[in-house]
C-alpha positions, -999 to +999 in steps of 0.1 A: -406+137+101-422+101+113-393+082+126-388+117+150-425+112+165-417+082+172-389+088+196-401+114+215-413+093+246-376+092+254-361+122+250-324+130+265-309+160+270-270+170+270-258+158+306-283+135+311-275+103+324-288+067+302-286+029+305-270+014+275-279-022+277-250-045+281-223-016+285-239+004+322-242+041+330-234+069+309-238+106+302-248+125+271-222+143+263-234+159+236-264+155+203-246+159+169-263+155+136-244+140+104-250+136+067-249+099+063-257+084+026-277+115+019-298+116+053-291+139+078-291+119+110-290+131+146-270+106+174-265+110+215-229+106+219-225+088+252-201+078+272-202+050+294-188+058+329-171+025+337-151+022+305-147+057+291-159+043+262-176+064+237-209+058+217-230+072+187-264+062+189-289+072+162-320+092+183-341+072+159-332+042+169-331+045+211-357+020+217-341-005+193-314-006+215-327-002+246-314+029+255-333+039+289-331+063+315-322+055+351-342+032+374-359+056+392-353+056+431-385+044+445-376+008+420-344+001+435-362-020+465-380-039+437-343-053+429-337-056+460-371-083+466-354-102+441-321-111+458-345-119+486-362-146+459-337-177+471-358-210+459-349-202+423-347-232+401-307-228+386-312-247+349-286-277+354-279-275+319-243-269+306-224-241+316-223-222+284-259-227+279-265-213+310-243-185+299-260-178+265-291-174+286-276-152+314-261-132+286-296-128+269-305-117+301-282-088+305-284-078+269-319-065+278-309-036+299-334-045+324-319-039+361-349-061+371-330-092+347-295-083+358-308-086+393-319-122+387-287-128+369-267-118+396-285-138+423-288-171+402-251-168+403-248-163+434-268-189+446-252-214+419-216-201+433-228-213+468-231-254+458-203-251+427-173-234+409-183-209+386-167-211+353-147-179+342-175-168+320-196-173+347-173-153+375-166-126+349-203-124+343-215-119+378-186-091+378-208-075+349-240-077+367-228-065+399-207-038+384-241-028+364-259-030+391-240-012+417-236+017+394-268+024+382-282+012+422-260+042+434-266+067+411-305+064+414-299+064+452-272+092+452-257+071+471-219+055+471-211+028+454-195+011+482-233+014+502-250+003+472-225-029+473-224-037+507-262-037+511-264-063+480-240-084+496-260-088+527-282-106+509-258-135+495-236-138+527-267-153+548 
């Protein structure tokens, strides 16, 4: 049994809430295993708390796709300090290039790369129209954000948005 050593650094139990990179928040719902191709396989089924959605991911392969717990609550002024960052260089490159790396970005899972996401948009929203990849992805990043923000707080959602807003309305 390698491949289980391997992922016991992470280790979720039924209830537990994970970050699923790209997708947000979501809550073990329960740990099946299935015969697949001969190998008996065990999977976190998840679902994601935004969209309802429902997801099967292989225990052996958590870290492959990022699969993390919460930030924990002593991190969230860490994302904070970087909405605070405001002489950012925004790459003047093409929209959709700028998109493809944003994207990249958010595909991590990191809450710390989201963050910076989020404010690069904001900032490049303040001289210039965001395209509607660009306005649908700052909706992504601050939807991500909020959620996981007020869940590590146990705080409200609304709180959790209103104190990143203060940062962008100066």
């Amino acid at each position: 049994m390698p491949a289980t050593a391997r992922t016991q650094t992470l280790k979720f139990k039924i209830g537990d809430k994970a970050v699923y990179p790209a997708h947000g928040v979501g809550v073990v719902e329960r740990i099946e295993t299935k015969e697949i191709s001969g190998a008996i396989l065990s999977f976190y089924v998840i679902r994601i708390l935004d969209s309802d959605v429902t997801v099967m991911i292989p225990i052996t392969n958590v870290q492959n796709v990022g699969l993390r717990e919460l930030i924990p609550p002593e991190k969230v002024n860490q994302v904070y300090r970087i909405f605070e960052k405001k002489d950012v260089v925004i790459d003047s490159t093409t929209w959709n290039r700028r998109y493809r790396e944003y994207m990249e970005k958010i595909k991590t899972g990191s809450v710390f790369e989201i963050a910076e996401v989020m404010r690069d948009l904001y900032i490049l929203k303040k001289t210039k129209t965001l395209s509607f990849g660009e306005r649908k992805m700052l909706d992504t990043a601050r939807n991500l954000l909020v959620k996981e923000l007020a869940l590590a707080k146990l705080v409200s959602e609304d709180e959790i948005e209103k104190n990143i807003l203060k940062y962008f309305e100066k």
